[in-house]
N, C-alpha and C positions, 0 to 999 in steps of 0.2 A: 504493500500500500504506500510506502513513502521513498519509491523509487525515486518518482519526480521531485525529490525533494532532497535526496541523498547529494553531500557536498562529497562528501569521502570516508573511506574507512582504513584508520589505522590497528596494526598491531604492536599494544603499548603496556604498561605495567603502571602508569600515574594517569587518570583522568580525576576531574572535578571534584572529586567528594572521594577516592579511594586511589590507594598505594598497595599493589600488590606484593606478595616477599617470595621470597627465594628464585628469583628471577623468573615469576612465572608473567606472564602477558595474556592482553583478551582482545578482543575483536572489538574497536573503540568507533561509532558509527558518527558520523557531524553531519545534522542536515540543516537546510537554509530553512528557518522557521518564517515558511510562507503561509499563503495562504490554504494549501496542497495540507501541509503539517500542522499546523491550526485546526482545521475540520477533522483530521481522524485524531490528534488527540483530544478535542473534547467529545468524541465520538465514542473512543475506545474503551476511556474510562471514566470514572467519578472522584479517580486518585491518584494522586503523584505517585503514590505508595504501592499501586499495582501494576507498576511500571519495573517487573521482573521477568528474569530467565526461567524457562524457556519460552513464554510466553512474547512477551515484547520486550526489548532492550532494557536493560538495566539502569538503575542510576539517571534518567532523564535530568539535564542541564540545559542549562541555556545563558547564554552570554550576550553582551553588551560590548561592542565593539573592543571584540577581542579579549574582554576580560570577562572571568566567570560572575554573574550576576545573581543565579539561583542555580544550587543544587540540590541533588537529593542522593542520598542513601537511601535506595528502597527497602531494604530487608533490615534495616536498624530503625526505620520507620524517622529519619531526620532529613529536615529539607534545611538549606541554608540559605539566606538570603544577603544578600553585600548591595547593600544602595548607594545609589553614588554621591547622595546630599541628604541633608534635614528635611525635604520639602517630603522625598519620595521617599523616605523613611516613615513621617509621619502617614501621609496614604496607607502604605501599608500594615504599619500597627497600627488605624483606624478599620481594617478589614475585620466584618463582623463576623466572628467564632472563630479568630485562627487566636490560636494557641503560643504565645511569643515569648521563648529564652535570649536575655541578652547573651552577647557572650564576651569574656573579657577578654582584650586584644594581649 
């Protein structure tokens, strides 16, 4: 489904939200979050969180020119969020029923 959408896929041991050990590596997918990838993922799911192997790709992330912006851990059930100012900070800890840990730098 997200062929159209596919930028590239490496084989890596460090993405967004995970470092793997003993030199092992995974099949790491980067697609252009258009409008192709927008519709099937609010289509596919209701959660960041069932965004698992072997089902659909792992660890869904997504970036802001070039830098990671939101991640998740699917299977530790953590999403991380890095905003780039005060303004979009506040927006998003104004989102009604998310659940917000700060964390110290």
């Amino acid at each position: 489904m997200f062929k159209a959408s596919l930028k590239e896929m490496r084989s890596e041991s460090t993405w967004a939200s995970t470092t793997l050990g003993d030199n092992q590596t995974a099949n790491v997918y980067y697609f252009y979050a258009d409008g192709n990838a927008k519709s099937i993922i609010k289509m596919i799911t209701k959660s960041l969180f069932q965004w698992e192997m072997p089902n659909l790709p792992e660890d869904l992330s997504f970036f802001k020119q070039g830098k990671v912006w939101l991640a998740t851990s699917s299977h530790e059930k953590q999403c991380f969020i890095f905003p780039e100012n005060e303004t979009e900070a506040s927006k998003i800890m104004g989102i009604e029923g998310l659940r917000v840990e700060e964390l110290d730098d």
